[in-house]
N, C-alpha and C positions, 0 to 999 in steps of 0.2 A: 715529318715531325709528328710525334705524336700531342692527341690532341692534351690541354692542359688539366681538361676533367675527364677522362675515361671514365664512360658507363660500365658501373657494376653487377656481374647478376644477385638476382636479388636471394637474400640467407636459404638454406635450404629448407627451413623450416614456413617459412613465409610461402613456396611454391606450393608446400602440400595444405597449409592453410586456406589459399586462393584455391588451390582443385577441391575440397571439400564445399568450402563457400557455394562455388559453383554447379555442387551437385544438388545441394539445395536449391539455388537459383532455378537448376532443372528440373525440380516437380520431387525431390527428394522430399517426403510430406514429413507433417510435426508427429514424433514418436517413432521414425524408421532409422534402423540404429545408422551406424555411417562403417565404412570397411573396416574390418580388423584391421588394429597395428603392424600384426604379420603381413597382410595382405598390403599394407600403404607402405613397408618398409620394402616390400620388393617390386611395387611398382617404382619407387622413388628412387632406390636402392640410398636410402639413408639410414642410418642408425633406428633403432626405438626412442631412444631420446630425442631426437630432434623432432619424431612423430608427438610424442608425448607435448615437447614444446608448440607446437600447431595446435593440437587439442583440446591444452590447458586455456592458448591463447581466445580459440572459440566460444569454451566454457566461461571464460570471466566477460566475455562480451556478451553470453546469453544468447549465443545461437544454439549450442549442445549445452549438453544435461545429462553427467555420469549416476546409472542407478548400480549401487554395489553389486558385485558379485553377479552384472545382469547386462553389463557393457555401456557405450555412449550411442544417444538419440538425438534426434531434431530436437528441439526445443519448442513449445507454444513462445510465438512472441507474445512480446511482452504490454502490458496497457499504460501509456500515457496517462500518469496520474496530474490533470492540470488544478491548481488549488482554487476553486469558485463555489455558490454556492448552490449547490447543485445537489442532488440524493444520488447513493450507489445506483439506484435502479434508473435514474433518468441517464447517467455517466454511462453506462453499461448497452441504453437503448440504442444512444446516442454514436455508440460505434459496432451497433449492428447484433449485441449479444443478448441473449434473455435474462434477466436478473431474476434470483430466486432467493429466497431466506432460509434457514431451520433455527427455531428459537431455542436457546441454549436458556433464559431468563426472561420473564414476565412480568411484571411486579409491582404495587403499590407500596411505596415504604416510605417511613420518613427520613430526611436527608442527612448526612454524612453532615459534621461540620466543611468537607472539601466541597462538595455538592453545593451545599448551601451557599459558601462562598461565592462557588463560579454561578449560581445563578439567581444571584443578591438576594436572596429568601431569610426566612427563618430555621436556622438547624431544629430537625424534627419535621417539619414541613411534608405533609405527600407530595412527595415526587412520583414519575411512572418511570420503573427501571427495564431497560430490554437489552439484553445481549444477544445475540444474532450472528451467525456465521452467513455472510452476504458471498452469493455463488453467483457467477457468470456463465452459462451453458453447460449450469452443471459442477461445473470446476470451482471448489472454495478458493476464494481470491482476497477475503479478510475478513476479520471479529470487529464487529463496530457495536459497543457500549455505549447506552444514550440513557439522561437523565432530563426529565421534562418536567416542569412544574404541572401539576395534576389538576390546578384550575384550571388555565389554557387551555388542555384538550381533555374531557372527563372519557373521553371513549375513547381516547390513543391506542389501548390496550384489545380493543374489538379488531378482531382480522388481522393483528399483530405479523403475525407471518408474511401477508401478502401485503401489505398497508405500507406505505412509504411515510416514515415521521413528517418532512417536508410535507406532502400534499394533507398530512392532517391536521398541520400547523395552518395552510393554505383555506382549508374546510373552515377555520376558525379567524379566519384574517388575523392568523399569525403567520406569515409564511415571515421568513428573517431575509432580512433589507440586506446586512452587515453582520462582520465576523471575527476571528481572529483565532489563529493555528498556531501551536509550538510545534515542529517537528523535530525528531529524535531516529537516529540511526538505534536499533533494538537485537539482541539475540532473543529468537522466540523459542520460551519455554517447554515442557515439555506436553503440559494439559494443553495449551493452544496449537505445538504445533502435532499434535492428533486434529485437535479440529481442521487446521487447514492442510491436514494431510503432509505436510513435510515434515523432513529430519528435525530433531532438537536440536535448538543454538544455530538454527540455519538463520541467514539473517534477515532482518525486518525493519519496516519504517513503520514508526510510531507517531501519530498525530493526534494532538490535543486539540478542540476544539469549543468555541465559545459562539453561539450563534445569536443575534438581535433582530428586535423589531422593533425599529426606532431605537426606546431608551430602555427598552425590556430584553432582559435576558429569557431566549425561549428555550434552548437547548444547552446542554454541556456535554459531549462526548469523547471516548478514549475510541480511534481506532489503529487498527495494524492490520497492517499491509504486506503480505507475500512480498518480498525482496524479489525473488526472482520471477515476478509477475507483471510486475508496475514500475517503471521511470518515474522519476518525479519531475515535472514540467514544469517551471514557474517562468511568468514572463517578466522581464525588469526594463526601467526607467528613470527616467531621468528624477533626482530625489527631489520630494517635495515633505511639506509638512508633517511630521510623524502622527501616526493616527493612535493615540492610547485609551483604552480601555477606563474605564472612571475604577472599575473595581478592582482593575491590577495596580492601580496608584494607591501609594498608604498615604498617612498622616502629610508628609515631605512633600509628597508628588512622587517621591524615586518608585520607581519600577523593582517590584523584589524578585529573588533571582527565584524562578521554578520548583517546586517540589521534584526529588531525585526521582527519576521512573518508577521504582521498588516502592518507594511507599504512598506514590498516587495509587498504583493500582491498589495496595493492601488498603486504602482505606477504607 
C-alpha cells in the first residue's frame, strides 16, 4: 500500500536555489558574481525561468544583488539595525566595522519651527545642524541629520567629522537616558541616493528620532537607512504602561498624527 503522504521532490526552482545558497556557504565571497543563467539552465536542465525564479527568490532575501547590464553577485550581508541608544560609530564597532563620516552640513542656525518643536526650544533658537553620510568600512550605509540645542554643547561643531554627537553630549553630562523613534518604510531620492551610492527610489528605512536627558530634550534627528544594508531588530514584550513624550501630547493629551515624510524633510 502505498504510503498516505508520499514525499515530494522539492520544485525545481528551489533545487537550484539551495545549489546557489551553497556555493556561497562554500567560500563563494561577497561581490563574486554566481553562474550564468545559461550555465545553471544546463546543469539543472530547467528552463530560464525557473532559473530566474531561484535568483529573484535570493535577491528579495538579500543574499544576491543584480547590478544592470553587469550580472548578479554575492551580496554584503546585511547589519542588524537593533533600536537603542547607541551612536552609528559605537553600533558599527560593536560588530567589528570602522565607522567613518563625510560631512555634507555644518551649521549654527536658528531653529525651524519643527526643530523647535521636537526640541522644546524657542523657534529662532541656535541650534548645531550636521548632516553626515555615516560609512562602515568604507561603504555609505545612511544620512543621519541631527539638530542639537547650541547651549548644551558650544563645541559640537569642532572635529565634526570624526566626533560622535553621543560622546559630546557625554563630554557635557548630556549623554540621553531615554528616547523615542517614528520609523517609516521610505523611497530614497535621487540627491541621497548619490550619497549612499544606490539607485533612485531603491528602498529605505526612515527613522525620526527624539533623544533626552532626564526632562531635556538634547537631540532631534532624521536618519535613513540603506534598505538593503540593515534589518530592523526590535525586541518585544509583554505590554506595559505606554511611555509618551510630554511634547507629542497637545492641549487633550491625544497624541497628534506625524508630519507626512515630504514636508519634515522640506522644513
Amino acid at each position: 500500500m502505498a504510503p498516505a503522504h508520499p514525499s515530494r521532490s522539492p520544485a525545481k526552482y528551489m533545487v537550484v536555489r539551495d545549489y546557489l545558497r551553497s556555493l556561497i556557504d562554500q567560500g563563494l565571497g561577497v561581490g563574486c558574481p554566481i553562474p550564468s543563467e545559461r550555465e545553471l539552465c544546463e546543469t539543472f536542465s530547467v528552463s530560464r525561468m525557473t532559473v530566474r525564479q531561484a535568483i529573484d527568490t535570493l535577491v528579495v532575501d538579500g543574499v544576491l544583488e543584480r547590478h544592470q547590464g553587469k550580472g548578479t553577485f554575492v551580496a554584503p550581508p546585511k547589519v542588524d539595525l537593533q533600536l537603542r541608544l547607541t551612536s552609528f560609530s559605537e553600533e558599527m564597532r560593536r560588530r567589528g566595522m570602522r565607522p567613518t563620516s563625510r560631512i555634507v552640513i555644518a551649521e549654527t542656525i536658528p531653529a525651524s519651527p519643527t526643530v523647535a518643536d521636537a526640541l522644546e526650544v524657542q523657534a529662532g533658537s541656535d541650534v548645531h545642524h550636521l548632516r553626515r553620510v555615516r560609512m562602515a568600512d568604507d561603504v555609505p550605509m545612511a544620512i543621519e541629520e541631527n539638530w542639537v540645542p547650541a547651549h548644551l554643547v558650544p563645541d559640537l561643531l569642532t572635529d565634526a567629522d570624526t566626533r560622535s554627537i553621543y560622546a559630546a553630549l557625554t563630554s557635557h553630562d548630556m549623554r540621553p537616558d531615554w528616547g523615542e523613534d517614528v520609523i517609516e518604510a521610505c523611497l530614497i531620492n535621487a540627491a541621497d541616493a548619490t550619497l549612499l551610492q544606490v539607485e533612485e527610489n531603491s528602498a529605505g528605512l526612515f527613522i525620526t528620532r527624539r533623544t533626552y536627558r532626564g526632562d531635556v530634550a538634547v537631540d532631534f534627528s532624521y536618519s535613513l537607512f540603506r534598505a538593503d544594508r540593515y534589518t530592523l531588530w526590535v525586541p518585544v514584550a509583554s505590554p506595559r504602561p505606554t511611555l509618551t513624550s510630554p511634547a507629542y501630547s497637545g492641549p487633550s493629551g491625544a497624541v497628534p498624527t506625524p508630519l507626512p515624510l515630504k514636508e519634515r524633510i522640506n522644513d
